[in-house]
ZAMARGU-4260 file (C-alpha; in steps of 0.2 Angstrom, whole numbers, plus 5000, padded with zeros to 4 digits):
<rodrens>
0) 3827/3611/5618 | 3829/3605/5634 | 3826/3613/5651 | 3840/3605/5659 | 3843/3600/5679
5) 3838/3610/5693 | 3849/3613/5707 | 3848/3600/5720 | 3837/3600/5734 | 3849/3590/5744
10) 3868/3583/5745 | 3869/3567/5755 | 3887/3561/5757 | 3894/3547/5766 | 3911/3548/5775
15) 3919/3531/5766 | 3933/3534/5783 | 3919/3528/5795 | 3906/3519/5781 | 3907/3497/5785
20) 3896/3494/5770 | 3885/3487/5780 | 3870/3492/5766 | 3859/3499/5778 | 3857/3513/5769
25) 3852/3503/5751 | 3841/3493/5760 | 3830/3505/5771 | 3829/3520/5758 | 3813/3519/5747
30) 3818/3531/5736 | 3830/3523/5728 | 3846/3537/5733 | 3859/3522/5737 | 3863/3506/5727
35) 3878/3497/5727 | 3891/3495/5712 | 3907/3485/5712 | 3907/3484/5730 | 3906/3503/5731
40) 3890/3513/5736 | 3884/3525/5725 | 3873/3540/5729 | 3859/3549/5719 | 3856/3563/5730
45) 3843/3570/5716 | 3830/3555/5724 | 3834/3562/5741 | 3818/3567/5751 | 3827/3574/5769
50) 3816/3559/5776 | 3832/3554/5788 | 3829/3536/5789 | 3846/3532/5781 | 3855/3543/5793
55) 3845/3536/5809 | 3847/3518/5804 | 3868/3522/5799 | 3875/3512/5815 | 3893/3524/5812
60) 3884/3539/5810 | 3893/3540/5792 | 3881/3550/5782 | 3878/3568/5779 | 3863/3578/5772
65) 3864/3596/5767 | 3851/3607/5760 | 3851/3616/5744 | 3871/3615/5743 | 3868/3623/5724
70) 3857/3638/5724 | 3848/3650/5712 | 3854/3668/5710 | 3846/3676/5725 | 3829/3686/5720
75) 3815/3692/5733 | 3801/3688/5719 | 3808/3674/5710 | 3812/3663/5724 | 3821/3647/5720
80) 3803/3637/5723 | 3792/3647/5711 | 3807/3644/5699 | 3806/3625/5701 | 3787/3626/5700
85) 3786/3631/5682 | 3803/3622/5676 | 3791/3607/5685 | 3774/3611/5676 | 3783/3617/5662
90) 3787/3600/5660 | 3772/3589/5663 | 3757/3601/5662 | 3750/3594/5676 | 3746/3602/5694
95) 3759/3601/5707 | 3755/3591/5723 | 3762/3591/5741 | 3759/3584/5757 | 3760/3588/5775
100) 3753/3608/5780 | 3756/3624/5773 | 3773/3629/5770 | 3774/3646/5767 | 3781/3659/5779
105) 3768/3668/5789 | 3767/3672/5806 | 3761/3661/5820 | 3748/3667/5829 | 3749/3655/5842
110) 3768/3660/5845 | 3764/3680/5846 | 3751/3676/5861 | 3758/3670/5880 | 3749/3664/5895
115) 3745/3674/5911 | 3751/3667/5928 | 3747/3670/5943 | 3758/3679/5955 | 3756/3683/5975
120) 3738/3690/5978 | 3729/3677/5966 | 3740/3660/5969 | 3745/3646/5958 | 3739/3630/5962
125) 3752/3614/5961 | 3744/3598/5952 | 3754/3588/5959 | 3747/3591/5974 | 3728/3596/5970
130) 3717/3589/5956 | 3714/3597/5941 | 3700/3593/5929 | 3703/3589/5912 | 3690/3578/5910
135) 3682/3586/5892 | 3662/3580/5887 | 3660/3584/5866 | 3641/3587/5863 | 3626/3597/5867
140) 3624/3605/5885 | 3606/3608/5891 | 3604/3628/5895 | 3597/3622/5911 | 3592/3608/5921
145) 3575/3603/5928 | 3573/3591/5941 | 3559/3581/5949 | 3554/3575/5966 | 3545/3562/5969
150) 3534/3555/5982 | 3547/3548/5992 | 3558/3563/5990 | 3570/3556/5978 | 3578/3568/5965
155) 3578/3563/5946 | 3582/3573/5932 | 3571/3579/5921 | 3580/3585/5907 | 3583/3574/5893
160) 3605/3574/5889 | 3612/3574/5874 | 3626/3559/5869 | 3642/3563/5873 | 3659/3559/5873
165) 3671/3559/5887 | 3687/3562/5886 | 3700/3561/5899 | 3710/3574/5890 | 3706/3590/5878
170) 3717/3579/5864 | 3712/3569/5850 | 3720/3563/5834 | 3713/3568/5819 | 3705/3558/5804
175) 3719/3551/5793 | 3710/3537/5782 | 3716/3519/5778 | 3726/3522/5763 | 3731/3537/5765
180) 3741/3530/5779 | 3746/3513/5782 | 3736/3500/5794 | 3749/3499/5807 | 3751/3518/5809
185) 3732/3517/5812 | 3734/3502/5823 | 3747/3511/5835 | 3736/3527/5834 | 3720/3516/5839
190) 3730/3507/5855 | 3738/3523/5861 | 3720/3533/5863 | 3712/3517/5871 | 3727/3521/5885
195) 3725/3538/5887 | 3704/3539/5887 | 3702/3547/5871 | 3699/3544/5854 | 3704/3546/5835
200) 3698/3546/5819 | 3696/3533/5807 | 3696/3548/5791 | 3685/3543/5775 | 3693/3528/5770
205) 3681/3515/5781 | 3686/3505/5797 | 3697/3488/5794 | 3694/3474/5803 | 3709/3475/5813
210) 3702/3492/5822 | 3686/3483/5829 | 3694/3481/5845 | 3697/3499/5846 | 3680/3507/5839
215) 3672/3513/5858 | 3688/3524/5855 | 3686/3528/5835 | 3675/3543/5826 | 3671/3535/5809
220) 3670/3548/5796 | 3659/3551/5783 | 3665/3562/5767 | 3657/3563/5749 | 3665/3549/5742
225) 3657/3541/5756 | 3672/3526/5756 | 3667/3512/5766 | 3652/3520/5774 | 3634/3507/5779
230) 3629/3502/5794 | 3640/3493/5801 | 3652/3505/5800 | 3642/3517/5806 | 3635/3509/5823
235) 3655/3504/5827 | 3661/3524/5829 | 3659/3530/5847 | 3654/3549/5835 | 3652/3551/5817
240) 3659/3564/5809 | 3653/3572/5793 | 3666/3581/5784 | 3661/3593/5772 | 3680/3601/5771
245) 3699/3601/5778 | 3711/3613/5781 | 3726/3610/5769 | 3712/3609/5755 | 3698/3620/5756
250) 3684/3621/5744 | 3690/3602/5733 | 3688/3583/5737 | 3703/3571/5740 | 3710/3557/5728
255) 3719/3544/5734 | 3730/3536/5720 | 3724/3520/5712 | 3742/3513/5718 | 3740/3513/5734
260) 3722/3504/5733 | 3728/3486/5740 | 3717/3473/5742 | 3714/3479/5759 | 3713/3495/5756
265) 3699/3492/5741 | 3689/3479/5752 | 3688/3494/5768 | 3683/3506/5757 | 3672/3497/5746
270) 3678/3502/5728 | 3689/3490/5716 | 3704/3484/5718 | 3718/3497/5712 | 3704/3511/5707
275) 3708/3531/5711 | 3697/3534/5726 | 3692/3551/5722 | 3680/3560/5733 | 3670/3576/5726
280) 3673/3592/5732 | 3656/3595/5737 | 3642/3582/5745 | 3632/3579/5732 | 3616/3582/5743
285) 3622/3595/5753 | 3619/3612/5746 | 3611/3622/5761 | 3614/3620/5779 | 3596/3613/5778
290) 3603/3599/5767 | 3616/3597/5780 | 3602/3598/5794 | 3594/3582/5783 | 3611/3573/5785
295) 3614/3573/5803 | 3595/3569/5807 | 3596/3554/5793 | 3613/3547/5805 | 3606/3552/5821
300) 3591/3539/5817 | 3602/3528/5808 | 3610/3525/5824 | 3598/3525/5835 | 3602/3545/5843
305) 3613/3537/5850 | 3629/3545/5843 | 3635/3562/5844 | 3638/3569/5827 | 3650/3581/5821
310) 3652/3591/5806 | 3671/3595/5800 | 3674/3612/5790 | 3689/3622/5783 | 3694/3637/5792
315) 3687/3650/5779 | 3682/3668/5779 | 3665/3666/5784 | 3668/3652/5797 | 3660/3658/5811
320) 3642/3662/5802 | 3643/3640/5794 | 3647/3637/5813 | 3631/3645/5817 | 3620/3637/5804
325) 3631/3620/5810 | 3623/3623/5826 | 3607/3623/5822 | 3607/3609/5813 | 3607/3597/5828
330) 3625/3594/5826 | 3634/3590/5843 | 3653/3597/5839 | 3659/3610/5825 | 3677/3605/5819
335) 3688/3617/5812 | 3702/3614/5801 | 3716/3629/5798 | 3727/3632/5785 | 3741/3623/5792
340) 3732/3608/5793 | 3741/3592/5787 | 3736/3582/5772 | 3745/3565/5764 | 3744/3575/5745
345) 3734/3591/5741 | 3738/3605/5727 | 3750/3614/5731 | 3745/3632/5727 | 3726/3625/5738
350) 3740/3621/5752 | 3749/3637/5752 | 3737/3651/5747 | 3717/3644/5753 | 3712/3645/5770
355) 3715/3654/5787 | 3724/3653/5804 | 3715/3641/5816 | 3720/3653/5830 | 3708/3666/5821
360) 3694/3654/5817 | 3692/3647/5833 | 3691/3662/5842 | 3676/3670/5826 | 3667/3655/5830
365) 3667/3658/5848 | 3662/3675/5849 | 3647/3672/5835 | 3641/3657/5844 | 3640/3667/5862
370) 3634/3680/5854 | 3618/3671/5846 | 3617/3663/5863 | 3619/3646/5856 | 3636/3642/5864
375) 3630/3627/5873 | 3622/3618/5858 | 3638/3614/5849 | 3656/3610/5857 | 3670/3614/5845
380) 3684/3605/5842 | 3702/3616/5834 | 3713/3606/5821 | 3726/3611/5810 | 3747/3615/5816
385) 3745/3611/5832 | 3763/3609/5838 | 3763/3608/5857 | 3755/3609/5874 | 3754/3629/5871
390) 3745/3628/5856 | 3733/3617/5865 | 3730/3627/5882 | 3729/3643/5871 | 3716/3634/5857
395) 3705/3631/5874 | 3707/3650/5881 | 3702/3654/5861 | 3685/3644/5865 | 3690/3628/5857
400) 3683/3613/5868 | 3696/3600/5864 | 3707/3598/5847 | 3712/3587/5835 | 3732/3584/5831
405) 3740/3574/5816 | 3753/3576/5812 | 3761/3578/5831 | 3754/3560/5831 | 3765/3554/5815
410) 3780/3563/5821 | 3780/3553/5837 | 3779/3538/5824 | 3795/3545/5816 | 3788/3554/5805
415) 3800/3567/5796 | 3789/3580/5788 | 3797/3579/5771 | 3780/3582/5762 | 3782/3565/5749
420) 3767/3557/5757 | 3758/3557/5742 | 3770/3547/5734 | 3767/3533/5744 | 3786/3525/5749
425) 3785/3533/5765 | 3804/3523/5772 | 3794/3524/5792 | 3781/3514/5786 | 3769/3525/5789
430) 3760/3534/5772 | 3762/3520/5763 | 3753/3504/5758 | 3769/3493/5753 | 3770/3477/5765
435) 3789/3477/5767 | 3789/3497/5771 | 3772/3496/5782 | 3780/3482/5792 | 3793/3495/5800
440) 3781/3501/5810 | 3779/3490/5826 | 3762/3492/5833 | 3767/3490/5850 | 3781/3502/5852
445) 3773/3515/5841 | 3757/3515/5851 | 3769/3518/5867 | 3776/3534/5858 | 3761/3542/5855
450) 3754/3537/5870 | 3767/3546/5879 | 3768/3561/5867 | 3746/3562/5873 | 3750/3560/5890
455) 3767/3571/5891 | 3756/3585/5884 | 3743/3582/5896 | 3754/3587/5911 | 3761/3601/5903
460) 3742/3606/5900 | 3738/3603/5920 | 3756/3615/5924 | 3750/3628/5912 | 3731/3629/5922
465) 3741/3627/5937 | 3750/3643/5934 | 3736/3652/5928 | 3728/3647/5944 | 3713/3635/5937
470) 3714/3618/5942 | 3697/3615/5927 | 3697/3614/5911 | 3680/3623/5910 | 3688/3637/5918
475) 3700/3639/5905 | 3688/3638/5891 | 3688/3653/5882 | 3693/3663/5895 | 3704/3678/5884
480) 3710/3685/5901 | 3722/3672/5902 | 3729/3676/5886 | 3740/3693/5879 | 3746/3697/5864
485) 3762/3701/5858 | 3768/3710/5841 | 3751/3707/5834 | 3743/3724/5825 | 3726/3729/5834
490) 3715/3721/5819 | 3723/3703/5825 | 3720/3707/5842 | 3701/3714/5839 | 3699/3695/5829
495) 3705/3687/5845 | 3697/3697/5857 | 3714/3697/5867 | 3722/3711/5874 | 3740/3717/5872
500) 3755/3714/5882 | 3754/3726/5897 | 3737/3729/5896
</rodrens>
């Protein structure tokens, strides 16, 4: 017996009218929807993914896509996708996977908060004609500061800093590892934050040579399968992160596909040629935050104490209370990873159903940390959906000291969101390791779009403090006043410690 088709996800068509045949399609989709047959192209709109290169590289505009033009018979429980899901493992047996962030259909915090602004007695402040500070230091802040005096009245400070990092902006982009994504998408990430003053994430997969020039603006990661991780990588990071979880995950390790372990690939990350590279869910010497506490102290002398370190987690139930262990461990930075969060191939069910809103964890962490009094020893750092500028002035007002984005950072690649990362034939060259598909990405031109995407939101941020009549960005640090919530029931708001519309 068989199970037969399902209905298709996507109908591409092509109007034959305005079609030249000029094979632009067959030749830049890596999924194998057109081919060409007696001088006629044909379409297998079952291979289709929604990734929109054919349609963006079609110089007449000829091709159409439509979504679902078939459908299942309506039912509020048995939705078209749970359908497909069992057809699908009904099929293999196996566990379905799926990139990119959470896809199911709750509400957006984010989007049910707005931003005060100031009106006649408590005026705005115009930055382009007044500086505003967005200059954002990631470590540990002394509670106070001692000073000497010395015989000849000179000033010195006493108190001993901790390393951090600067940033010219609250923005960063986020760990996504060699293999997981392609070299020139890291290339193009790594030149656009050496414009702009910030930095990025090298993700677990090891540093490649090519990113050397980069790596006063690179946080090399460390994750259980500890990919690509000895000295040399170590002392090239500006930070180290140590990630013990991610967002679009929580709770299990990562695999990256033997197939896209290249030579390159295997010789970055240490492990054989065309070998799964699958990391463990947990650190197999971490079990307590003590053990954690071992770790950070253990990198910290590796390097020196030179290098601020940071520790990554999954937004969770109990977030704010590992924040405060975090803490106290002698880690500079907390990051926290929501729900939302992309990935380049997770479980699906661990996608959809494990985790909670960054909005909500950020805002637990803060409130735990100021109420131990331990604020100042950690900085923390939001990752996971954020969209735009709004996301980031309201993560800030939350108490988040800077964030991380990804998958802003790929869309401004031309990235398309259509989840088949894991797949690895990504047509923009980006989450794939095939030469001919990489090379689509020009290094240059891609670094200039996401350069401009960091610095675009960078204004918009300074507009938004304008309004709200700060012209600091440590003014804007978790200060709830400058936030209200709307259509959000009064548990949400207690969780934010945000007041209502109107209030």
């Amino acid at each position: 017996m068989s199970l037969g088709s399902v209905p298709l996800k996507y109908k591409i068509s092509i109007d034959r009218d305005q079609c030249m045949k000029c094979m632009r399609c067959v030749d830049n989709c890596s999924y194998g929807v057109y081919r060409i047959e007696d001088d006629k192209i044909l379409i297998d709109s079952r291979r289709c993914t929604a990734c929109h290169r054919c349609i963006s590289m079609c110089p007449r505009d000829a091709i159409s896509l439509k979504e679902k033009p078939v459908d299942y018979r309506s039912h509020p429980l048995w939705t078209a996708q749970a359908r497909e899901d069992i057809i699908n493992q009904a099929r293999t047996g196996k566990i379905i996977l799926a990139g990119m962030g959470n896809a199911m259909d709750y509400p957006i915090i984010f989007d049910r908060l707005v931003l005060d602004a100031c009106q006649v007695t408590n005026p705005s402040i115009d930055p382009l004609r007044e500086p505003m500070e967005l200059r954002t230091y990631l470590g540990k802040k002394p509670a106070k500061l001692e000073f000497t005096k010395s015989d000849k009245g000179d000033i010195e400070l006493k108190t001993e800093l901790s390393p951090n990092l600067k940033l010219d902006t609250p923005l960063m982009i986020g760990h996504m590892s060699y293999g997981a994504i392609s070299l020139n998408a890291q290339l193009s990430l790594a030149k656009a934050v050496a414009k702009t003053g910030t930095f990025m994430g090298t993700g677990e997969g090891g540093m490649h040579e090519s990113l050397y020039p980069y790596q006063s603006n690179m946080i090399v990661q460390v994750a259980s399968g500890r990919f690509g991780v000895d000295i040399n990588y170590l002392e090239r990071g500006a930070a180290i992160e140590i990630k013990i979880g991610q967002g679009a995950k929580p709770g299990i390790g990562g695999h990256l596909p033997g197939e896209k372990v290249c030579s390159d690939v295997s010789c970055t990350r240490m492990i054989p040629l065309g070998s799964d590279a699958i990391s463990p869910a947990p650190h197999h010497d971490i079990y307590s935050i003590e053990d954690l506490a071992q770790l950070v102290r253990s990198l910290k002398e590796a390097t020196e104490w030179k290098k601020p370190i940071f520790v990554k987690i999954a937004a969770v139930h109990n977030v704010a209370a590992i924040a405060a262990g975090i803490a106290r461990s002698s880690a500079d930075a907390v990051v926290i990873d929501g729900f939302r969060g992309g990935t380049g191939a997770a479980p699906k069910v661990f996608r959809d159903n494990v985790g909670i809103p960054i909005e909500a964890a950020i805002a637990a962490v803060d409130k735990k940390l100021n109420d131990q009094g331990i604020r100042n020893e950690v900085s923390v750092i939001a990752s996971g959906g954020i969209r735009n500028s709004a996301d980031l002035a309201k993560s800030i007002a939350l108490g988040a000291d800077a964030v991380y984005i990804g998958t802003a950072s790929l869309i401004a690649l031309g990235c398309r969101v259509c989840g088949n990362c894991y797949r690895g034939l990504c047509p923009w060259g980006i989450a794939t390791q095939q030469p001919d598909l990489v090379n689509r990405i020009d290094t240059d031109v891609g670094s200039q779009h996401v350069a401009n995407l960091i610095h675009a939101w960078t204004l918009e941020l300074s507009e938004l403090m304008g309004a709200a009549g700060i012209n600091s960005i440590e003014s804007l640090r978790g200060n709830r006043e400058r936030l209200r919530g709307y259509m959000l029931d009064e548990g949400m708001l207690k969780v934010l410690n945000v007041d209502p519309v109107g209030a």
